[in-house]
C-alpha positions in Angstrom: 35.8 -22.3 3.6 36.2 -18.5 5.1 33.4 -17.3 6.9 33.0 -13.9 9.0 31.4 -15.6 12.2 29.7 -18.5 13.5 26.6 -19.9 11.4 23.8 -20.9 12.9 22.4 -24.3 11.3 18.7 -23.9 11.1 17.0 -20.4 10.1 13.1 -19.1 9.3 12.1 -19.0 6.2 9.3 -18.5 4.4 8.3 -21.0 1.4 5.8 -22.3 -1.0 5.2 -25.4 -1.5 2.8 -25.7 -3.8 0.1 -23.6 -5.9 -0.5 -20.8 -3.1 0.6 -23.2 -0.6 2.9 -21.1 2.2 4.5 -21.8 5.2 7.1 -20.2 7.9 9.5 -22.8 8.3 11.2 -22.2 11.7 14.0 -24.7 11.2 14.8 -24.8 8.0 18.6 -26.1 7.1 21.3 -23.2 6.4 23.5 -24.8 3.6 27.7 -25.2 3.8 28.7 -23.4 0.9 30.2 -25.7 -1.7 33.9 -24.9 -2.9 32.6 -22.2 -5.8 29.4 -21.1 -3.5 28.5 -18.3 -1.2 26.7 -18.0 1.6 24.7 -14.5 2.7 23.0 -13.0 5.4 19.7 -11.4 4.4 19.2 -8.4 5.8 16.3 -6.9 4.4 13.7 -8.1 1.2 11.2 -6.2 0.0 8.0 -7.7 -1.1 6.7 -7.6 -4.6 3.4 -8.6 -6.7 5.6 -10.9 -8.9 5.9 -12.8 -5.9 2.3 -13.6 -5.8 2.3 -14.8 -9.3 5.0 -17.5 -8.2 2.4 -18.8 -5.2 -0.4 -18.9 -7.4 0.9 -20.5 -10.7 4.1 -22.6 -8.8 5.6 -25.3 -11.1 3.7 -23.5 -13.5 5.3 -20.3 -13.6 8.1 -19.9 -16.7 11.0 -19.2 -14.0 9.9 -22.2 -11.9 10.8 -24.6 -14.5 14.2 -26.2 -14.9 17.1 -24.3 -16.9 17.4 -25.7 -20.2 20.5 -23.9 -21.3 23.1 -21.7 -19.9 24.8 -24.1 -17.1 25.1 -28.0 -17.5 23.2 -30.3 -15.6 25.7 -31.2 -14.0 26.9 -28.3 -12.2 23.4 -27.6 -11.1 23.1 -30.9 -9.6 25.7 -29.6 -7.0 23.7 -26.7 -5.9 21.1 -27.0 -3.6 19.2 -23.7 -3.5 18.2 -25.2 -7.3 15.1 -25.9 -6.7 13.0 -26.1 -10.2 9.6 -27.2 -10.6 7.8 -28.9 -8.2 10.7 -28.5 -4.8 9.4 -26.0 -2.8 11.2 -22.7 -2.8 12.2 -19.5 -0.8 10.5 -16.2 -3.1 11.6 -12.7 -2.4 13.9 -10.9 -4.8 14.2 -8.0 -3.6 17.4 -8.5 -1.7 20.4 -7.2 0.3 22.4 -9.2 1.9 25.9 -9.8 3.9 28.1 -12.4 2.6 29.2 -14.4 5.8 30.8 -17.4 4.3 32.2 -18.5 0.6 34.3 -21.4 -0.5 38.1 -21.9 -1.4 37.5 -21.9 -4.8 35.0 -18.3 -4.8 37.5 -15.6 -6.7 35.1 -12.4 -7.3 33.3 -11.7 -3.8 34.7 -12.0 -0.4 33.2 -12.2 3.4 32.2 -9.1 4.7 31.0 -7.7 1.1 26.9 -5.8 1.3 25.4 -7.0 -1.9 22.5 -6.2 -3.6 21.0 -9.2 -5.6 20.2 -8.9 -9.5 17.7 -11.4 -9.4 17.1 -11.7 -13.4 19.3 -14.6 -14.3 19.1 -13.3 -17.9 22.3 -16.1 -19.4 20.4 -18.6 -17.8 17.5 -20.1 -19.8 14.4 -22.0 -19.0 11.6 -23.2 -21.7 10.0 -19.9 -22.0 11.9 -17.2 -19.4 14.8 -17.2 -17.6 16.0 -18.3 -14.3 15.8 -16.2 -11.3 16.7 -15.5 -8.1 13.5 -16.1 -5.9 12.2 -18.4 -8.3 13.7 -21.5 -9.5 16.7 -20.4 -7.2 15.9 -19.8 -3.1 15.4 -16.2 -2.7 15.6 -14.0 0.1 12.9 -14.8 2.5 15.3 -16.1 5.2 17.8 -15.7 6.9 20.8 -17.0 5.0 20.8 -17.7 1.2 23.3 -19.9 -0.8 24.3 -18.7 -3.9 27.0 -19.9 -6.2 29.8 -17.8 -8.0 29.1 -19.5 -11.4 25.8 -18.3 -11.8 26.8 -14.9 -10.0 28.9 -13.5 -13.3 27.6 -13.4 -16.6 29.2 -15.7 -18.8 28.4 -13.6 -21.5 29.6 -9.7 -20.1 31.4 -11.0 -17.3 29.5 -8.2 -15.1 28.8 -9.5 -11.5 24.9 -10.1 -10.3 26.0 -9.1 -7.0 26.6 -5.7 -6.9 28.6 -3.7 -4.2 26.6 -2.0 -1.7 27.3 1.5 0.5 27.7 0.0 4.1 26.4 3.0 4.8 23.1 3.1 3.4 19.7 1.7 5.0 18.9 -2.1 4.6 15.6 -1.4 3.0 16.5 1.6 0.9 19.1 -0.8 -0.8 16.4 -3.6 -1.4 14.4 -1.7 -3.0 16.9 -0.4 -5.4 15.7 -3.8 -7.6 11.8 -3.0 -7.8 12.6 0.9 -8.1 15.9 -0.8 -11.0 12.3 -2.5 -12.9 11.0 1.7 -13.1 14.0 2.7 -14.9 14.4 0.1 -17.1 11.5 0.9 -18.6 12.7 4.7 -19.1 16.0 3.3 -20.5 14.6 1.3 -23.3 16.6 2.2 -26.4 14.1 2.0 -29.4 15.1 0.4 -32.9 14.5 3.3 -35.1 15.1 1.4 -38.2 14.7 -2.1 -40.0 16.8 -4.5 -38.3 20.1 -4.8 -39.7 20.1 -9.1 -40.9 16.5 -9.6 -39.5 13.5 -10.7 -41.1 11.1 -8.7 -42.5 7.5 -9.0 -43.5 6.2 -6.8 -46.7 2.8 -7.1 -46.8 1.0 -4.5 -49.6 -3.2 -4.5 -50.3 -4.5 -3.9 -53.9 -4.0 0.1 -54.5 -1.0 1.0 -52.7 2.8 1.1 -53.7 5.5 -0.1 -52.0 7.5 3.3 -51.0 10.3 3.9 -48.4 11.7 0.4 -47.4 15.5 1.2 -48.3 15.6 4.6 -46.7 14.1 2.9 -43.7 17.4 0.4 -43.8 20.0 1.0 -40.8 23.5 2.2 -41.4 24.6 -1.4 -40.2 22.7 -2.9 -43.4 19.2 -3.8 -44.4 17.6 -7.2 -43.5 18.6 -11.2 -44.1 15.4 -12.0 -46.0 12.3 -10.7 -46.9 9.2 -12.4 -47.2 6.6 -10.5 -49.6 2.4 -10.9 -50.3 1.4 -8.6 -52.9 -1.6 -7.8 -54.6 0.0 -7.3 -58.2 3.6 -7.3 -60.1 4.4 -3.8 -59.6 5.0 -3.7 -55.6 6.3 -7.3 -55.9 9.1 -5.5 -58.3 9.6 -2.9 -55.8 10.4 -5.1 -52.9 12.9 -7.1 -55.2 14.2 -3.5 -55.6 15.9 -3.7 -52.1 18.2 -6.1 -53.3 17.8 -9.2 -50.4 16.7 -12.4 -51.2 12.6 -12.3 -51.1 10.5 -15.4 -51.5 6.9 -15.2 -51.4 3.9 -15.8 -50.0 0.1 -15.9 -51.1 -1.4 -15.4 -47.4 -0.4 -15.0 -43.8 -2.1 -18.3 -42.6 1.5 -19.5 -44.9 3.5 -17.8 -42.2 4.7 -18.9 -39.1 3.8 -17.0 -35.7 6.8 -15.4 -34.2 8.9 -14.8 -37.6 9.2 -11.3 -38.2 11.7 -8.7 -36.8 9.7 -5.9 -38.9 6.2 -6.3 -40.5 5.7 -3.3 -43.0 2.3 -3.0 -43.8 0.9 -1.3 -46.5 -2.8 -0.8 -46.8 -5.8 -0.1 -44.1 -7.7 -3.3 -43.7 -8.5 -4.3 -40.5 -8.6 -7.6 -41.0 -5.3 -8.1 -42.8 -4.0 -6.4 -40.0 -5.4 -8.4 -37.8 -4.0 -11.7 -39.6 -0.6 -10.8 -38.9 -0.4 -9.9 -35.4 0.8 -13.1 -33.8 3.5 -13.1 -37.2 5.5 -10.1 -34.7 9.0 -11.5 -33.1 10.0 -10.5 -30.2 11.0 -7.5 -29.9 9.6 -7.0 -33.5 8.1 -3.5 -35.2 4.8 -4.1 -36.7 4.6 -0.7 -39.1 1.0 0.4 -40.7 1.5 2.9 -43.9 -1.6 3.9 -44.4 -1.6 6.4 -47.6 -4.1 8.9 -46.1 -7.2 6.1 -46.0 -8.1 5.1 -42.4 -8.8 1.9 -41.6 -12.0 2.7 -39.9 -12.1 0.2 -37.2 -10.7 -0.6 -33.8 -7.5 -3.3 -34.6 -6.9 -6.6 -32.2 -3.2 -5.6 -30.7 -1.5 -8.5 -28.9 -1.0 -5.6 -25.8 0.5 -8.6 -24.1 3.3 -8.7 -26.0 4.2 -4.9 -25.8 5.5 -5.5 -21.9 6.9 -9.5 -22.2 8.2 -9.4 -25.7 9.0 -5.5 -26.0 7.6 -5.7 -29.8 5.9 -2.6 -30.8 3.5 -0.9 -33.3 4.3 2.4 -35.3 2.3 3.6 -38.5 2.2 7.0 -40.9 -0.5 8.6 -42.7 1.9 9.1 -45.9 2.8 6.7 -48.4 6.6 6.0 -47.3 7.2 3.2 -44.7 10.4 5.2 -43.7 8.2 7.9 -42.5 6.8 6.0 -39.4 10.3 5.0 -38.2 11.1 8.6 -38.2 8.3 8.6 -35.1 10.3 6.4 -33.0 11.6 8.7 -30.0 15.3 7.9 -29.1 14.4 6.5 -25.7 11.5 5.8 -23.4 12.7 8.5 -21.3 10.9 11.7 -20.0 11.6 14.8 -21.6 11.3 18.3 -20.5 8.1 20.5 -20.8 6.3 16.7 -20.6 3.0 16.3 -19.1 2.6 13.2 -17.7 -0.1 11.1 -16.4 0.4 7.8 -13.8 -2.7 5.3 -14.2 -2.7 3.4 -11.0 0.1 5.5 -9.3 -1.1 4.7 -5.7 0.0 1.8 -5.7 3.4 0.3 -5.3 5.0 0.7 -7.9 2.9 3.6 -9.7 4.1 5.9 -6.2 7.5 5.0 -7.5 6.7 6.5 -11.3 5.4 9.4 -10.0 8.0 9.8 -7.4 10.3 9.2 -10.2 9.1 12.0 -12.6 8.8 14.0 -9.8 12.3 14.0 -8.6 13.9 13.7 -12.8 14.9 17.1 -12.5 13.4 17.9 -16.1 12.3 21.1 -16.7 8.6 22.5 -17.0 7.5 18.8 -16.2 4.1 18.3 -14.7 2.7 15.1 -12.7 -1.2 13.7 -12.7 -1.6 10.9 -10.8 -4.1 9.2 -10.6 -6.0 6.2 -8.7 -9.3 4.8 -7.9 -8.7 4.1 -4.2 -8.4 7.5 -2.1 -6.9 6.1 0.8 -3.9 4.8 -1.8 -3.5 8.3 -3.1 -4.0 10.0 0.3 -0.8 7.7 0.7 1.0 9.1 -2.7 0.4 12.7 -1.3 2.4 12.2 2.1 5.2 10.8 0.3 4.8 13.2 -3.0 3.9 16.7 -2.1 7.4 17.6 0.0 9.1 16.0 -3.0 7.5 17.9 -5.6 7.4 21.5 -3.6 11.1 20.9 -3.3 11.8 20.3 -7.3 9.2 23.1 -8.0 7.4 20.1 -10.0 3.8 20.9 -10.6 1.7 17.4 -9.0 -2.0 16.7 -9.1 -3.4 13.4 -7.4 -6.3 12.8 -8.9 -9.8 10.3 -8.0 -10.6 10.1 -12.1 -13.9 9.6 -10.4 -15.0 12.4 -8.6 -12.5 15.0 -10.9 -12.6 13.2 -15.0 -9.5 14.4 -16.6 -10.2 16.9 -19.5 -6.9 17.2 -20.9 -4.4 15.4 -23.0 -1.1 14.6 -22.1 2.6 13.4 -23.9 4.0 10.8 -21.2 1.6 8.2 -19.7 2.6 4.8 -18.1 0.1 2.3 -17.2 0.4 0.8 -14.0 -2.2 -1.8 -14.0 -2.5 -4.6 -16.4 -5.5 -3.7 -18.4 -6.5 -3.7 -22.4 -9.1 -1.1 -21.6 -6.3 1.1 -20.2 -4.0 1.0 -23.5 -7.2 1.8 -25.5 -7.6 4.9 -22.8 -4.0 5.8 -23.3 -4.7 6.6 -26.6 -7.9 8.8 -25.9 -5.6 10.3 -23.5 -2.6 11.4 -25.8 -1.8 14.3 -26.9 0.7 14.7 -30.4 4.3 12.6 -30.2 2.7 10.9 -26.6 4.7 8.3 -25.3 2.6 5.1 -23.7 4.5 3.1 -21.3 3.1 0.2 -20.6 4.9 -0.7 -17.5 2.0 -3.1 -16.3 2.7 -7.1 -17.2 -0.9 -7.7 -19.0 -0.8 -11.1 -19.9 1.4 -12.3 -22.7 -1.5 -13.4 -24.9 -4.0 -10.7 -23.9 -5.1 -8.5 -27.6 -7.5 -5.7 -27.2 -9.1 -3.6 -29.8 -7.3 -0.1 -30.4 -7.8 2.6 -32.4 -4.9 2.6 -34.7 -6.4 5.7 -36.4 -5.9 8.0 -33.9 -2.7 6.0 -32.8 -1.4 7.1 -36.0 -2.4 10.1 -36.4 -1.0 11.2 -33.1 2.1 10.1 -33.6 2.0 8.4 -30.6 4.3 5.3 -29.5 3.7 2.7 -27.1 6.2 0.4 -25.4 6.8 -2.1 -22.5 9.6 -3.1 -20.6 10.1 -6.3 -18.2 12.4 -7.0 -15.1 16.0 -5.1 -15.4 19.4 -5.5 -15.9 22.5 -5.0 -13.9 23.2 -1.3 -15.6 19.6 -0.4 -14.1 20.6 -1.6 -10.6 23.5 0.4 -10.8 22.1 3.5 -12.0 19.2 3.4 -9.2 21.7 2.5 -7.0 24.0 5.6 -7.9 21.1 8.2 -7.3 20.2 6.6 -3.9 24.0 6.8 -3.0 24.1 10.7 -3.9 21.0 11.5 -2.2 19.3 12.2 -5.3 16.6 9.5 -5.0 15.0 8.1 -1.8 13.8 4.7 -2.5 13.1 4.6 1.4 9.3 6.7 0.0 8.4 3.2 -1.3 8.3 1.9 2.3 4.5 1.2 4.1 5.0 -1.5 6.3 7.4 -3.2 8.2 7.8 -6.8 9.9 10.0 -9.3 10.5 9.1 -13.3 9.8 6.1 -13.6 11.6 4.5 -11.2 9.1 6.1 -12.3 6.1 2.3 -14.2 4.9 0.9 -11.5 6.0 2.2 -8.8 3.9 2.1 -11.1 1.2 -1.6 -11.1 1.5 -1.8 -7.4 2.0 0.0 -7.0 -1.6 -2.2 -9.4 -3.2 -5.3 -7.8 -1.4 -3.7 -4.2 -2.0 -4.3 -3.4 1.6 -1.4 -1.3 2.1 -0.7 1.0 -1.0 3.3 1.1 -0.4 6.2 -1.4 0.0 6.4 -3.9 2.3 9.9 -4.5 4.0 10.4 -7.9 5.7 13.7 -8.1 8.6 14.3 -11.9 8.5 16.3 -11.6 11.4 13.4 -10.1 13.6 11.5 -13.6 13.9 8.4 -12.2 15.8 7.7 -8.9 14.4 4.3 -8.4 13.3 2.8 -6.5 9.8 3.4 -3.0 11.2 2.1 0.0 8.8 4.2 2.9 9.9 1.2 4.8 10.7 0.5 2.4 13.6 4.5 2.2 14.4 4.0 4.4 17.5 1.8 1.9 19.0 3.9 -1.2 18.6 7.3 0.9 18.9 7.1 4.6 20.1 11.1 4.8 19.4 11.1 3.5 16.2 8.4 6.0 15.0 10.1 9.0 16.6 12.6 8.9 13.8 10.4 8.6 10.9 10.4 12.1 9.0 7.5 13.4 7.8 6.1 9.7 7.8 8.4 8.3 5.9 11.1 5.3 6.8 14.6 5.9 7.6 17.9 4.8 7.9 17.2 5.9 11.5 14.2 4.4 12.2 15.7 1.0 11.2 18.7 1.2 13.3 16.0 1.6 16.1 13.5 -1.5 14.9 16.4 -3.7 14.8 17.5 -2.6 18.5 14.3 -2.0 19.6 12.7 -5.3 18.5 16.0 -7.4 19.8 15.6 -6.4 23.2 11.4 -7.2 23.4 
């Protein structure tokens, strides 16, 4: 084994042991990295809401439970930070760290190396998610963490899950890079504009309307594997057998299984047919509504849950040709210039970082509303927003919906909170071609009532995004490099240890509107909110700027709080 110093061999660390059972353990065991493992020094994790899900629903939560494929049993039998189901666990995955140890057998990552953790063990597979760093693996809230080199690199891509950090940046600007990587992901989504190429597709056609525009809605790769068809007479069953795939069919949805369909084309207006096939939507499925100039007339049941955990989505045209609502698919879930975009929730957490986000895209003619219930959370978007957006020349309102309703419509809205109503709102909200990002995990079987009528008519497309991947990390991590993003605006509060629970319980109380950074090296450092810094640590708050936490004020903490 190479290691860069002397390890200590108990540590702190916070765990849960059970369903919102925690505890500080004050001498927990620091593991000897195996001959393929690594061992790192945490310097700074940042604390997230996820993290309260994993305390309430324990054993319970999908990337609690054991790793069905991916790795053999085997292999995870000789790693000890494994700790599925009921062992108790370490959360916090939003990490940087300092590798001080690795085994003669570790090829890719040496001692010394700054890492920032990808905590989304996407190759890895457990029952219904995907194994993850803070989760069935010990995350960061502790001093060391043992990670191990074959679960590190992707089988699949080969790309590393520890990515190379600038020694030179801030501790907590670089943990936050994986919350602030879960923002962009959601702007990078890449929309399928077309019938998958060898998937599955549903045609689905009502008494009185043709079958029109499913071959000129085929990709260039190749139309679909199958087809499955229910028609209401011989003439649209002819035209789907017109496409040329293999069709078999059907005389009703309750003959189709849930979770078939890459595409669902429907053609026809009936709510309740509609509302038959919902659960019928894969993941990452299209469900398409050609409506032939008849509304439906009625609110539709939209699994909403899906749109953020299974990325499926709903598109729909008022002519007669299925091929015209795939046209209405934008090219990304980007922001585009001349935008005007509205932040539902965006004092908190991660809504500041949306707004923050736009703010600083560098888009022109792009306008910011954000809004939030809790005026002491937007008081706290203002501090951080308004030097931002005076320096981009970005027009920003923060708005208390309220004391000041909103009156106009908008073409970019992201949902920050995990609320049916708030899709349905979205909707209201939009203006023509308005994208709806619904960034917000409402849960996976959550359906609310929309109105597809104006959905359609509007153009409008709304999509969802979880976690992120290792070119999002990157990307973040590239802007807060070249000083183009600050992910240092997140931070509200600092501790060390001792306040570990208790900014836990300030995110699930929503106490404290911005990040939380936790020092596991500072044992007895309290929940400090920057605004009371000067009263714990005078030093430390004369090199905040303009309020907000720095690579400077860090430096100080971690001096300052050594030598009380």
């Amino acid at each position: 084994m190479t290691k860069l110093t002397e390890i200590p061999k108990t540590q702190y660390a916070v765990e849960i042991i059970g369903p919102d059972k925690l505890r500080l353990n004050k001498a927990k065991a620091i593991f000897t990295p195996g001959a393929r493992q690594i061992l790192a020094r945490v310097e700074a994790v940042g604390l997230c809401f996820s993290d309260l899900k994993l305390l309430h629903q324990f054993a319970d939560h999908p990337r609690k439970s054991e790793i069905v494929r991916g790795m053999p049993p085997e292999t995870l039998a000789e790693i000890p930070s494994y700790v599925p189901g009921e062992k108790p666990t370490v959360p916090g995955h939003e990490v940087v760290c300092l590798i001080v140890a690795v085994g003669a057998d570790v090829r890719h990552h040496g001692v010394g190396q700054r890492v920032l953790i990808q905590a989304d063990y996407r190759q890895l597979e457990t029952a219904e998610a995907n194994a993850a760093f803070g989760y069935n693996f010990e995350g960061g809230l502790q001093e060391y963490v043992l990670l191990d080199e074959r679960i590190m690199i992707d089988s699949a891509t080969g790309q590393r899950y520890l990515i190379d950090a600038d020694a030179g940046l801030s501790a907590s600007a670089v943990a936050l890079v994986e919350p602030w990587a879960c923002v962009e992901n959601s702007y990078a989504v890449l929309p399928r504009r077309t019938i998958k190429p060898q998937g599955r597709l549903l045609v689905v056609a009502e008494k009185g309307f043709s079958v029109e525009g499913l071959t000129e809605s085929f990709s260039s790769a190749g139309g679909p594997a199958a087809v499955t068809a229910i028609c209401a007479d011989n003439a649209q069953a002819r035209a789907v057998q017109a496409m040329g795939v293999p069709v078999t069919f059907a005389n009703n949805a309750g003959e189709l299984e849930n979770d078939a369909f890459d595409d669902i084309v429907y053609f026809g207006c009936d709510k309740d047919g509609i509302d038959a096939l919902n659960d019928k939507l894969a993941t990452k499925g299209i469900f398409n509504i050609v409506m032939a100039g008849i509304k439906i007339g009625r609110p539709i049941s939209v699994g909403v849950g899906r749109l953020h955990y299974r990325g499926t989505s709903w598109i729909g045209t008022l002519s007669t040709s299925a091929a015209e609502a795939y046209k209405t698919v934008p090219a990304s879930g980007e922001l585009r210039q001349h935008d005007r975009v509205l932040v539902v929730g965006a004092g908190g957490p991660m809504g500041q970082m949306h707004a923050i986000r736009a703010i600083c895209s560098g888009l022109d003619g792009l306008s910011v509303t954000a809004t939030d219930f809790d005026d002491s959370r937007l008081a706290s978007l203002g501090q951080k927003a308004w030097p931002l957006a005076k320096k981009a020349g970005c027009a920003l309102r923060i708005v208390n919906p309220n004391t000041a309703p909103l009156a106009e419509k908008f073409t970019y809205i992201a949902l920050m909170a995990p609320l049916g109503e708030l899709v349905a709102q979205a909707i209201s909200d939009s203006d023509h071609g308005a994208m709806i990002n619904v960034f917000a995990g409402i849960p996976i079987a959550t359906r609310f009532d929309l109105d597809m009528d104006s959905y359609i008519a509007k153009g409008c497309y709304m999509f969802g995004a979880s976690g992120s991947r290792i070119e999002d990390m990157k990307t973040v991590l590239e802007k807060v490099t070249a000083g183009q993003l600050d992910t240092n605006r997140s931070v509200e509060a600092v501790c060390g240890m001792a306040g570990a629970a208790d900014g836990i319980a300030a995110v699930k109380n929503r106490t404290i509107a911005g990040k939380i950074i936790v020092y596991p090296s500072l044992h007895d450092v309290p929940l400090i909110e920057l605004s009371e810094l000067a009263h714990h640590y005078p030093t430390v708050a004369e090199k905040l700027e303009d309020g907000a936490w720095t690579k400077a004020a860090e430096k100080e903490l971690l001096t300052a709080a050594a030598r009380s």
